[in-house]
N, C-alpha and C positions, 0 to 999 in steps of 0.2 A: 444459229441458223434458224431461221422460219420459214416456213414451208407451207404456202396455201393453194390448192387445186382445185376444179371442179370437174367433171366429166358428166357431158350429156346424155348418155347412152348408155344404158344397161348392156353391163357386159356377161352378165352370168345366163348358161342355158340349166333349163333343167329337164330329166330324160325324161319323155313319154313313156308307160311301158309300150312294150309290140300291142296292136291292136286296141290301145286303148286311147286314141287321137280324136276319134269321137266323142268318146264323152268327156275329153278336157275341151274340147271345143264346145260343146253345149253347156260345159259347167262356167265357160269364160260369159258365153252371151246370157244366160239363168243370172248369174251372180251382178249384170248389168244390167236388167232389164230390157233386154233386146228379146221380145216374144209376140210383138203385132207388127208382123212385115210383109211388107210387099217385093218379090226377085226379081232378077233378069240375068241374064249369063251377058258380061260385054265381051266377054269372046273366050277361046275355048280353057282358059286359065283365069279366068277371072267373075268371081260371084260378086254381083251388087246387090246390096238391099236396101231399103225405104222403110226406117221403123219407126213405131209411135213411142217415145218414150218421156215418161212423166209432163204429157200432155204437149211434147213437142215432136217434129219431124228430125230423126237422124239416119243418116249414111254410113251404111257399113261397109267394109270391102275385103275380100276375101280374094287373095291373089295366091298364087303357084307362080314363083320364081324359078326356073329350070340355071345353070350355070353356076360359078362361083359367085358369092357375095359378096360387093364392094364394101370394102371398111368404108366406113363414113362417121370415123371420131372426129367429135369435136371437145378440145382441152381447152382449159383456162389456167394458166397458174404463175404464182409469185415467187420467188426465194429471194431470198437476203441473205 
């Protein structure tokens, strides 16, 4: 039997401790060079930014999803 897959989508979470969601989230933007930004709030769940990074303009976004989470796997795979 052969057996080939691929899966798009990171399925493993890993726990924040309590109170410490802050500074995993400034260790994620620190560790990308996300640190010369421009904000805006597009509305009451949703931070936008405008960063300068290695000499180029990028888009950050920072959403609050309220609800359950739609699966949205995507597989690939062969058997024989």
């Amino acid at each position: 039997m052969f057996l080939c897959s691929k899966a798009y989508e990171n399925l493993i979470w890993v726990r924040i401790p309590k109170f410490y969601v802050r500074e995993s989230v400034n260790h994620f933007l620190d560790n990308r060079q996300i640190n010369d930004c421009f904000y805006k709030f597009d509305d009451k769940d949703t931070l936008l930014l405008k960063c300068w990074r290695n000499n180029k303009l990028v888009d950050v976004e920072i959403t609050i999803k309220n609800g359950r989470r739609r699966k949205n796997y995507m597989f690939e795979s062969i058997s024989i």
